[in-house]
C-alpha positions as CSV (number, residue, x, y, z in Angstrom):
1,X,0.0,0.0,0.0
2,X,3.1,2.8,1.0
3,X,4.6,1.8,-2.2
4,X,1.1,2.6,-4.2
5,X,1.0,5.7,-2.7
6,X,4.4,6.5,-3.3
7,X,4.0,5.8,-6.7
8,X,1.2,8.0,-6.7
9,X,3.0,10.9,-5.3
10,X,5.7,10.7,-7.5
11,X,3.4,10.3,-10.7
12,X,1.8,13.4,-9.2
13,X,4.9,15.5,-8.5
14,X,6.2,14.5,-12.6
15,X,3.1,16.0,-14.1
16,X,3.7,19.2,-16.5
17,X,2.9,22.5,-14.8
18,X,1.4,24.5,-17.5
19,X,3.3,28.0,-18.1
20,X,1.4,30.9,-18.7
21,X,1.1,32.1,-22.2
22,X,3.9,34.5,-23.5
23,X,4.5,36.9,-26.4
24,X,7.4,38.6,-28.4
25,X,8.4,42.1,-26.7
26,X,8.0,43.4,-30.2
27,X,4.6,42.7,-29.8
28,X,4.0,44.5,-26.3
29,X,6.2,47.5,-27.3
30,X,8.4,49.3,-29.9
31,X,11.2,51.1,-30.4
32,X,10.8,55.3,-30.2
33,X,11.6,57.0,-33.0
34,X,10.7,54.0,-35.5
35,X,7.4,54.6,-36.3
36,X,5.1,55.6,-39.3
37,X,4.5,58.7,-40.4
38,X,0.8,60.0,-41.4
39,X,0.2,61.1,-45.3
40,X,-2.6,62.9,-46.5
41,X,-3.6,64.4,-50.2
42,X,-6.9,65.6,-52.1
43,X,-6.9,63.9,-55.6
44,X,-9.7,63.0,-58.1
45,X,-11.1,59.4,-59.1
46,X,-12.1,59.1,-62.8
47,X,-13.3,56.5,-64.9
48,X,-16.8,55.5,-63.0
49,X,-19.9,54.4,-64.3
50,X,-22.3,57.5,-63.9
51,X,-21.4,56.5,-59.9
52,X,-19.6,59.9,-59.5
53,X,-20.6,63.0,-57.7
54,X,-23.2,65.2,-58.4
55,X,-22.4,68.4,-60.3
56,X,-24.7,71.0,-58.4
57,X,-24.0,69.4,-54.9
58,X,-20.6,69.0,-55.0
59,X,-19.5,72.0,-56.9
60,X,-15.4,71.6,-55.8
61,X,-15.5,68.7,-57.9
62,X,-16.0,70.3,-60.8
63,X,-13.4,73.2,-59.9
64,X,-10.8,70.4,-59.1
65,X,-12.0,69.0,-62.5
66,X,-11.4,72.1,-64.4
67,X,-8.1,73.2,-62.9
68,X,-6.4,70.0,-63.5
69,X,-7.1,70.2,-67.4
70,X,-6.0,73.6,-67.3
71,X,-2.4,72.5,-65.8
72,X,-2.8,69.8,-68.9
73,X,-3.2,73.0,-71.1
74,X,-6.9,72.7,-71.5
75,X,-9.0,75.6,-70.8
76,X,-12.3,74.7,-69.0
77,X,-12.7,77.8,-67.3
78,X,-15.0,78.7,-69.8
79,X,-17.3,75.8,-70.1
80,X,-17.4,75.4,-66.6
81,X,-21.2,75.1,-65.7
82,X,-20.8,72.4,-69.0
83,X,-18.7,70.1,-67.4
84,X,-20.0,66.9,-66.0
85,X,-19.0,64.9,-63.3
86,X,-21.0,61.9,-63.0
87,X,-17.9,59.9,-64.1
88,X,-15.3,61.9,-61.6
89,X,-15.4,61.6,-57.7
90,X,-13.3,63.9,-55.3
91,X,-11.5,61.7,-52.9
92,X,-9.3,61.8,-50.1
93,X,-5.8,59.7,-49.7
94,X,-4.4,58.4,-46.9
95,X,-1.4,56.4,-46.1
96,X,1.0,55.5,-43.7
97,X,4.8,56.2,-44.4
98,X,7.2,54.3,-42.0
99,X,10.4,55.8,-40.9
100,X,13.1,54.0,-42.6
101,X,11.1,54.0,-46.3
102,X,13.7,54.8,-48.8
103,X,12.9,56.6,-51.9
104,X,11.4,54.9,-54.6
105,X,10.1,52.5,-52.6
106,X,5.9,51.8,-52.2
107,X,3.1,52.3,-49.8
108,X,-0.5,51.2,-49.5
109,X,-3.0,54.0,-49.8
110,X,-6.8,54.2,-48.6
111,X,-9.2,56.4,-51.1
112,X,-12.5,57.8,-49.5
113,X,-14.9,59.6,-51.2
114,X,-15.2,63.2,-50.2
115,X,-18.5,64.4,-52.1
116,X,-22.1,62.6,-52.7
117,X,-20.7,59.8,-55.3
118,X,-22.1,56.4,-55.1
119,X,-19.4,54.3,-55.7
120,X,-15.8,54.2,-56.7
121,X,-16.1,50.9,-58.6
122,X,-13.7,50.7,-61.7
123,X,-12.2,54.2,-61.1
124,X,-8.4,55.4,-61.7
125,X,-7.2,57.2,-59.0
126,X,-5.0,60.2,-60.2
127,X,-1.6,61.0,-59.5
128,X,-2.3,62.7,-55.8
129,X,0.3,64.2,-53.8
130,X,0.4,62.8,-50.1
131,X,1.9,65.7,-47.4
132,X,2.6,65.3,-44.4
133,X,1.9,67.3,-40.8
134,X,4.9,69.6,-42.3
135,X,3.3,69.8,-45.7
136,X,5.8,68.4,-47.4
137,X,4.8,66.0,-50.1
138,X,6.6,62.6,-49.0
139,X,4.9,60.6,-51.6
140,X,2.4,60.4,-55.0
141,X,-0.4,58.2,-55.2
142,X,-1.8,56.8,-58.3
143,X,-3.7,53.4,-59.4
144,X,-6.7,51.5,-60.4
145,X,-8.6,50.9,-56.8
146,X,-10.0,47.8,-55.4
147,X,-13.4,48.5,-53.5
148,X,-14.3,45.0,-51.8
149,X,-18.0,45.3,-52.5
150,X,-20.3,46.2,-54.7
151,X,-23.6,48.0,-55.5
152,X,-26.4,48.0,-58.7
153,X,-29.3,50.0,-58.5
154,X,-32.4,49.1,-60.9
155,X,-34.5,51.7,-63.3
156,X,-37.2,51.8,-60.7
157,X,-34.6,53.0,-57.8
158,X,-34.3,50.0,-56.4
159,X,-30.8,49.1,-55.1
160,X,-28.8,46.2,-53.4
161,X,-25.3,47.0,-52.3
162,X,-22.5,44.8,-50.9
163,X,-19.6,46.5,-47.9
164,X,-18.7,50.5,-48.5
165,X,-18.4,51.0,-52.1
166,X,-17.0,55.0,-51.6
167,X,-13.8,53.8,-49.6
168,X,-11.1,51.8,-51.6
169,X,-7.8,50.5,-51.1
170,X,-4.8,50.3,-53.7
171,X,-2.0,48.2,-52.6
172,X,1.6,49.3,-52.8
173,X,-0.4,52.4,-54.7
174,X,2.1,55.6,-53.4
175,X,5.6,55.7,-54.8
176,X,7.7,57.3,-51.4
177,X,9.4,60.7,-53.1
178,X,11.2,61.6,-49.8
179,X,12.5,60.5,-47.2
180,X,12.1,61.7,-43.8
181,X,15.6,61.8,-42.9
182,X,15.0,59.6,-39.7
183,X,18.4,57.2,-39.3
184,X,18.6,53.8,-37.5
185,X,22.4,55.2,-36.1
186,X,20.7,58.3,-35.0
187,X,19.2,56.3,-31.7
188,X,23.2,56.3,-30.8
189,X,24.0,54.3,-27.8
190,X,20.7,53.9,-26.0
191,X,17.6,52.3,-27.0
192,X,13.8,52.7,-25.7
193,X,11.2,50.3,-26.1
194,X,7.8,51.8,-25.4
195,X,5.0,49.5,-24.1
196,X,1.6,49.9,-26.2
197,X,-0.1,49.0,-22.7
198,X,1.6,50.9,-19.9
199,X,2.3,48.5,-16.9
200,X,4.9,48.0,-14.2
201,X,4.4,44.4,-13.8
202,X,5.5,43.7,-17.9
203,X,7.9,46.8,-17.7
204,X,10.0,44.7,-15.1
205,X,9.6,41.6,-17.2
206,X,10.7,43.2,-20.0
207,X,13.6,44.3,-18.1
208,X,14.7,40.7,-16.7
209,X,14.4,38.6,-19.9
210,X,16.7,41.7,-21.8
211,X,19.6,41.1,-19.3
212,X,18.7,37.5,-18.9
213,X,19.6,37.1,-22.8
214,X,22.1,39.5,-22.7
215,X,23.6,38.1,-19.2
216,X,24.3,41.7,-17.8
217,X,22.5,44.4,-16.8
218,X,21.9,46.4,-20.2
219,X,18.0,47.2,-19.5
220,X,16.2,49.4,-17.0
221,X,12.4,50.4,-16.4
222,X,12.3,53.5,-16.3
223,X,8.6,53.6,-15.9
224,X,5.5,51.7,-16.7
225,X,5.8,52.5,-20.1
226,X,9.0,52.7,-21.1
227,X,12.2,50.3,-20.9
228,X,16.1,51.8,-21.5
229,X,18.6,49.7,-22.7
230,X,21.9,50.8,-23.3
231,X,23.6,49.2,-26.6
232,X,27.1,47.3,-25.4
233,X,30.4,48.4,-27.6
234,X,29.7,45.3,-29.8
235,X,26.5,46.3,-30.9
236,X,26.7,49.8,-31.7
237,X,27.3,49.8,-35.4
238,X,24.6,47.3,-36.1
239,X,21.5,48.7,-33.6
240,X,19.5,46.4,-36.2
241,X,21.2,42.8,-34.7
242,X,20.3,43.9,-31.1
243,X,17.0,45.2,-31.9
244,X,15.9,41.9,-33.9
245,X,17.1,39.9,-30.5
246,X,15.5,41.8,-28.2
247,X,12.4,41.9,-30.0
248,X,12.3,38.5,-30.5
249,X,12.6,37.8,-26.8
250,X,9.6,36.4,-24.9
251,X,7.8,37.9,-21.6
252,X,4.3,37.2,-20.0
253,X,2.6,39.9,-20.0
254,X,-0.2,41.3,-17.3
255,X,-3.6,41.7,-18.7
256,X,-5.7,44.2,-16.4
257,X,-8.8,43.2,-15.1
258,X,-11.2,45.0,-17.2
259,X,-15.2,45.0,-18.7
260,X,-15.7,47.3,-22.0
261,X,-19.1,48.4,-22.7
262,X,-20.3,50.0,-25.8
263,X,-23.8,50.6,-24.6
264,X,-24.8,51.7,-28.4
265,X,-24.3,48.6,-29.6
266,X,-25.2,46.6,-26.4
267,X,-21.6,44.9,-26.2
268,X,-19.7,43.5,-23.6
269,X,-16.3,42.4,-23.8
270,X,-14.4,41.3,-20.2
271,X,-11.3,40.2,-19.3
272,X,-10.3,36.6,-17.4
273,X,-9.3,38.4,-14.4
274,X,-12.4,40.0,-14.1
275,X,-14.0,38.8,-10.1
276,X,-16.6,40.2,-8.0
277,X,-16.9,40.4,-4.4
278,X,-19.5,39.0,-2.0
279,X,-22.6,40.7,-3.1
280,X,-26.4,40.7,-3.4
281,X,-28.3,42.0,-6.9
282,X,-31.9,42.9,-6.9
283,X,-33.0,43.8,-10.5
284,X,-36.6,44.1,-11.2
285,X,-37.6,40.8,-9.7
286,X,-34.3,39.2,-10.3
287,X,-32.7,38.9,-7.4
288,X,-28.7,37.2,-7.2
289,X,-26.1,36.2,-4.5
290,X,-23.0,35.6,-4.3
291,X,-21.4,34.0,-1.4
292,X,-18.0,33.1,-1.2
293,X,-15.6,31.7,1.8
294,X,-11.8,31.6,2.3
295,X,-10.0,28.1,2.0
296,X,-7.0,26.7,2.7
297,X,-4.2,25.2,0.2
298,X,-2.3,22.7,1.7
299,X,1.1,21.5,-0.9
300,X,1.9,17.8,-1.1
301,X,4.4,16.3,1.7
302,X,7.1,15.8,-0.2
303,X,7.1,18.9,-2.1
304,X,9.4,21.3,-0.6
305,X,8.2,24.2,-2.7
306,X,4.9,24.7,-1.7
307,X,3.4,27.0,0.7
308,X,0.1,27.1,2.9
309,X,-1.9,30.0,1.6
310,X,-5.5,31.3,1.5
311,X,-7.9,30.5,-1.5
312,X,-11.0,33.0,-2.0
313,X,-13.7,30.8,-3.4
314,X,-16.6,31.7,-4.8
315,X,-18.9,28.5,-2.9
316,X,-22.5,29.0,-4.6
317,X,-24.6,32.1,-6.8
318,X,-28.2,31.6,-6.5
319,X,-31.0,33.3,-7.9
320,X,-34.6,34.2,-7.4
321,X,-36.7,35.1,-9.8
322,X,-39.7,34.9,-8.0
323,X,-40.3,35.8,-4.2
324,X,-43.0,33.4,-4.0
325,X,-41.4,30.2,-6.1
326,X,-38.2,30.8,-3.3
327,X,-34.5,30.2,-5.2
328,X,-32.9,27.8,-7.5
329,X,-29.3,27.1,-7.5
330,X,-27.1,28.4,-10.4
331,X,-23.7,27.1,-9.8
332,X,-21.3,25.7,-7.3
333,X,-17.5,26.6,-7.2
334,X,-15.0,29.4,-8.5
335,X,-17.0,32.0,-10.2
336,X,-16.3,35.2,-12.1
337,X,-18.0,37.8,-13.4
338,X,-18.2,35.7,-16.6
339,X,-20.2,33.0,-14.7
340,X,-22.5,36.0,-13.4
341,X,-23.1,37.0,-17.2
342,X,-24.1,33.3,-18.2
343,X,-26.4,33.2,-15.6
344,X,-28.0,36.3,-16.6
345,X,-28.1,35.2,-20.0
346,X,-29.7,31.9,-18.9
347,X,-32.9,33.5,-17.9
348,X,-33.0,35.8,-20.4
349,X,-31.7,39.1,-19.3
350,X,-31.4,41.5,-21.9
351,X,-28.0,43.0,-23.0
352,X,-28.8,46.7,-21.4
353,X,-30.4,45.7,-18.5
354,X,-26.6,43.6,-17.8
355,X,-25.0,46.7,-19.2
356,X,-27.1,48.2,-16.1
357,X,-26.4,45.9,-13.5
358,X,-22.8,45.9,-14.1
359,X,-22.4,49.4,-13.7
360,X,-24.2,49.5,-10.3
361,X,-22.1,46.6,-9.3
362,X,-19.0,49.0,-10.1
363,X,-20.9,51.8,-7.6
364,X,-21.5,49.4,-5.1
365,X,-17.4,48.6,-5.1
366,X,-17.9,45.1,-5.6
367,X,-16.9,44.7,-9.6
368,X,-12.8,44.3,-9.1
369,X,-12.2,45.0,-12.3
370,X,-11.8,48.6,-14.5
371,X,-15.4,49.6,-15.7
372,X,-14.8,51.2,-19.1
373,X,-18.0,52.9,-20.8
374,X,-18.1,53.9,-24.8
């Protein structure tokens, strides 16, 4: 029998411990200075199927028009009020330009209509310069645009339409035609990696796995959102080798406990370490408990690493729906708010009125998580 249960024990003791999940740092943060660069130009679409905009309620459209074929050395000016646009749309580019883009090289532009047109299906977009917040033109934008949808409209008005058919995309459609004059060597001898979400806890993890690759002390948190490391001798004239490693480091990151509610749309989105605390809900003539009680962990015998500690458990949530009908038992065990939710859900609680109770919850202090409202 001993030798049963020792064989037990030691089966027990062999079994994988699951590690937490873990990501690339260059997917938690990146490095300042190396980042894109907004574009933004007015051009004109042409080539559309009587889709375009209107002539009397967009009347820039048929200015724009006009002064372009003047620059081609055809005067419109005169024939202005003549000039048609149902097959021309006035659009807006947009693009993003990263740092290190050399001349020459491309960029994928977005194309929105700007005026009343009702699609931008089979248009040409023409050459557009793209400024940016200096208003200097960084790149030109030019191309046949690809819309993703589609829309047909019958002799008797009606219509059936597929996605937005006034915003298009042409890939690799901007040719860069200056740089921004932003060099890799420029960083020098320090680096900073900047966390997209600020926090202390993945700050200092960040920290430890750098000079755990690196085996000494190169990295430092400066803050919750930002991690120095200073480049060693051997690194400094290629920032890109050092960069690559680091980034390709992993860490486990710290996801705050946090419910999202876009009370337009009736959506909730929460976060797994979202709990509540003991508390009673009345709603209407809902009415739910939760009750929880502290246990104790005790570690195996043998296992020298384990420590006695104090388990919050959440022991039963009951509901009662009906004063007169008394209550029925929802669940027994570890619950989170998630489990609250379901239970809601199961009897038919609708979206806002759970929107509703979770933000008294928050007043009442016993929702242990950030409430954030859209």
């Amino acid at each position: 029998m001993n030798k049963l249960l020792t064989t037990l024990l030691a089966c027990l003791l062999a079994l994988p411990v699951l590690a937490a999940p873990t990501v690339k740092i260059k997917d938690l943060a990146e490095v300042e200075g190396v980042r894109d660069n907004v574009l933004v130009g007015y051009g004109l679409v042409v080539g559309l199927a009587g889709t375009g905009d209107s002539p009397n309620g967009i009347p820039f459209t048929r200015q724009s028009l006009a002064n372009m074929l003047q620059r081609l050395g055809v005067n419109a000016k005169d024939v202005l009020s003549n000039i048609k646009t149902k097959n021309v749309a006035a659009v807006m580019v947009t693009a993003k330009l990263p740092s290190l883009a050399r001349q020459g090289s491309s960029v994928d532009v977005t194309v929105s209509s700007l005026g009343d047109a009702k699609s931008l299906e089979g248009g040409l977009l023409l050459a557009t310069p793209l400024t940016g917040a200096d208003g200097q033109t960084y790149a030109v934008a030019q191309g046949a645009m690809v819309i993703g949808g589609y829309q047909a409209t019958g002799k008797d008005g009606t219509s059936i339409s597929k996605n937005h058919t006034t915003v298009a995309r042409i890939a690799k459609g901007a040719t860069v035609e200056r740089e921004t004059g932003f060099e890799l060597a420029s960083l020098g001898d320090s680096l900073k990696f900047m966390l997209r979400e600020p926090d202390f806890t993945t700050a200092v993890r960040m920290r430890d796995a750098i000079n755990a690759a690196f085996k000494e002390k190169l990295a430092i948190a400066r803050d919750n959102s930002t991690v120095d490391v200073t480049v060693p001798t051997r690194y400094q004239q290629q920032l890109a080798a050092i960069i690559d490693k680091i980034e390709n480091l992993r860490v486990e990151p710290t996801t705050d406990a946090r419910v999202v509610i876009d009370e337009k749309t009736g959506t909730i989105v929460m976060g797994e370490n979202v709990t509540l605390a003991p508390v009673a809900i009345s709603h209407a003539n809902l009415t739910i408990k939760v009750v929880e009680e502290q246990l104790v962990s005790q570690p195996f015998s043998f296992n020298v690493a384990g420590e006695t500690v104090k388990i919050d458990r959440t022991t039963e949530i009951s509901v009662d729906d009906d004063p007169d009908h008394g209550k029925f038992k929802m669940l027994k065990g570890s619950a989170s708010l998630a489990d609250l939710v379901s239970g809601l859900n199961a009897l038919g609680v609708k979206p806002r009125d759970v929107i509703s109770i979770l933000q008294n919850i928050k007043a009442a202090g016993a929702l242990n998580a950030e409430l954030v409202v859209l």
